[in-house]
C-alpha positions in Angstrom: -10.5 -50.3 49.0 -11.3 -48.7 52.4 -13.0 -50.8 55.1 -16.7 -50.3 56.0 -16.7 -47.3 59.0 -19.9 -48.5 60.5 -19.1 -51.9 61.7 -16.7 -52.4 64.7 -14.3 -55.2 65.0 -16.6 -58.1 65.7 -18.4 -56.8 63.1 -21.4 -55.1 65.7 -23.1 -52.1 64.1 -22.1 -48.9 65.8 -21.9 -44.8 65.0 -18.7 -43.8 63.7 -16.7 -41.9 66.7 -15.9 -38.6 65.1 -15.1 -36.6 68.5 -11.1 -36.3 67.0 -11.9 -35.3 63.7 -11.6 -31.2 63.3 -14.3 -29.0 62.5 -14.0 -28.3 58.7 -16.4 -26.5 56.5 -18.3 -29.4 54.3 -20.5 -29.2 51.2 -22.4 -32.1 49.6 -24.4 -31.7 46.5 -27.0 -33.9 45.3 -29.4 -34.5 42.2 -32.7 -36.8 41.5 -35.4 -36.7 39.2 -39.1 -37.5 38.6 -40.3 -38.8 35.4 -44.1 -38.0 34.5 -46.2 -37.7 32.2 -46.6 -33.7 30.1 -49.2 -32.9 31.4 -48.5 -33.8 35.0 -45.2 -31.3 34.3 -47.5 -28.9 32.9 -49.8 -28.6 35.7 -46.9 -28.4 38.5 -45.3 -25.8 36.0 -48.4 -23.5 36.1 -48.9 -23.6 39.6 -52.3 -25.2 39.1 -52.4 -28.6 41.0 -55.4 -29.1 43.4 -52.9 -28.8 46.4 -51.1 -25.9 45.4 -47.9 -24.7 44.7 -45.9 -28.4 44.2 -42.0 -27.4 44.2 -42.9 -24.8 46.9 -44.1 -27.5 49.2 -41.5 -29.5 48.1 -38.6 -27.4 48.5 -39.5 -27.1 52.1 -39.9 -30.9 52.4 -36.6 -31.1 51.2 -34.8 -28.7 54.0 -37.0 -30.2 56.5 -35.6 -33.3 55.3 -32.1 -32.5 55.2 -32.4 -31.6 58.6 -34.1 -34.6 60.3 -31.6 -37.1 58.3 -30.1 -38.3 61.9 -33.5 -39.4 62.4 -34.4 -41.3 59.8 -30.8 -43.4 59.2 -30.1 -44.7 62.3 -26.4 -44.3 62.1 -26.1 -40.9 61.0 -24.7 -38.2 63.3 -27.3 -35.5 64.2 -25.2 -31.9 62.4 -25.9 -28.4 62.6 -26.5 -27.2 59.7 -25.5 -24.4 58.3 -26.9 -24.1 54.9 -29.6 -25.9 52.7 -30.5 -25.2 49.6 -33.0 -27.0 47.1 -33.4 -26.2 43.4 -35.4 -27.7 41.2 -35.4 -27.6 37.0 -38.1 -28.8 34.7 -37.3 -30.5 31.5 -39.6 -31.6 28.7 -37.7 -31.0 25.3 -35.9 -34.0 24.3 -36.7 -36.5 27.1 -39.0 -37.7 29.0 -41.1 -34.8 30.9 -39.2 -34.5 34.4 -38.4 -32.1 37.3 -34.7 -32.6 38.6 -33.6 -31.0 42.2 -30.3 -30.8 43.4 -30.1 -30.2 47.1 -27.2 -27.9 48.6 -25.9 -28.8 51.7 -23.5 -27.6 54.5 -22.1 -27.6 57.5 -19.0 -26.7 59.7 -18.6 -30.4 61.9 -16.5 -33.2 62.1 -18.4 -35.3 59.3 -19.6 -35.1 55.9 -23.0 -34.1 55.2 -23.6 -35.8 52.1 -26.4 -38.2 53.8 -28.5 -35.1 54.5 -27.9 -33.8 50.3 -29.6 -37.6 49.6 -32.2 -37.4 52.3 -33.1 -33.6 50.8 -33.4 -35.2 47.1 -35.6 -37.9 47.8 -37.9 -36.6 50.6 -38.3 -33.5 47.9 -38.9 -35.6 45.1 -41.7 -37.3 47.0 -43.1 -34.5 47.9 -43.9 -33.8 44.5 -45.4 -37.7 43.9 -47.2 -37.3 46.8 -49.2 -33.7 45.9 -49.6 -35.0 42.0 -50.7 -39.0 42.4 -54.0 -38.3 42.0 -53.1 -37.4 38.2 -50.1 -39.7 37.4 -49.5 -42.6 39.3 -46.5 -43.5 37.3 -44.6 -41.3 38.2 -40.6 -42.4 38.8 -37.9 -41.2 40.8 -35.0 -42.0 39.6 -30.8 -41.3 39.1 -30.5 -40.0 42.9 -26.7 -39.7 43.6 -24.5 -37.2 44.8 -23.0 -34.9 42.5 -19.8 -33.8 44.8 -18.7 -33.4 48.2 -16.0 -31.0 49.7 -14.2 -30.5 53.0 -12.7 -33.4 55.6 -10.1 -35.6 55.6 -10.4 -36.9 51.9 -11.0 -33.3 50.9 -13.2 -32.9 47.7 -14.9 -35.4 45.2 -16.6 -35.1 42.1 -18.8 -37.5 40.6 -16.6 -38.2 37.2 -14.0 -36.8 38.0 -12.2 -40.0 39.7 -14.0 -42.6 38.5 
């Protein structure tokens, strides 16, 4: 098993130093969901809710998101990013009734950007507890992970495929 990056030999916090690494294209992809209840998915899939068009907001809470990530985990590097992209499915057939959004993230840098996919995911999938509380309270957010990653030093990853 690899060490822990963020710690330094005495075991002292620190930013990893990425200033060797090359410049490589990276892609992280990540997925969440929000239980609730129907009708809750029913009035966010007609476009109806008091505050207005719920996965709209939310998709640009999500790139916003994905784009402050440096300043909301304090040992993340700030990135440029090149692309963000947030999706978002709703499913009510079979399971419990939920929206799921993957977030699509890239950049060309010296580090992975799978902390800003995360960040996108969750911030997104509040977003859309936040604008529909005042009907479902019990709404959950749940199964956040990342899907894959490509590009760096350990090149690409796949959730199930190595595990």
């Amino acid at each position: 098993m690899s060490t822990l990056t963020h710690f330094d030999a005495q075991g002292q916090a620190h930013m990893v130093d990425v200033a060797a690494k090359p410049a490589t294209h990276r892609v992280a992809v990540a997925t969440g969901r929000i239980e609730m209840q129907a009708a809750t998915l029913a009035l966010i899939e007609s476009g109806t809710a008091k505050k207005g068009d719920v996965l709209g907001i939310a998709r640009i809470a999500g790139i916003q998101a994905a784009k402050k990530t440096s300043d909301l985990i304090p040992l993340c590097h700030p990135l440029a990013l090149t692309r963000v992209a947030v999706a978002f499915a709703l499913a009510d057939a079979g399971s419990a009734p939920q929206v799921v959004c993957t977030a699509t993230v890239e950049t060309v840098g010296p580090t992975g950007v799978e902390m800003e996919a995360l960040t996108a995911v969750q911030v997104a999938l509040l977003t859309i507890y936040d604008m529909c509380k005042a009907v479902d309270r019990g709404m959950r957010i749940t199964d956040v992970h990342v899907l894959e990653k490509h590009g760096g030093k350990s090149g690409s990853w796949v959730a199930g495929a190595s595990e």
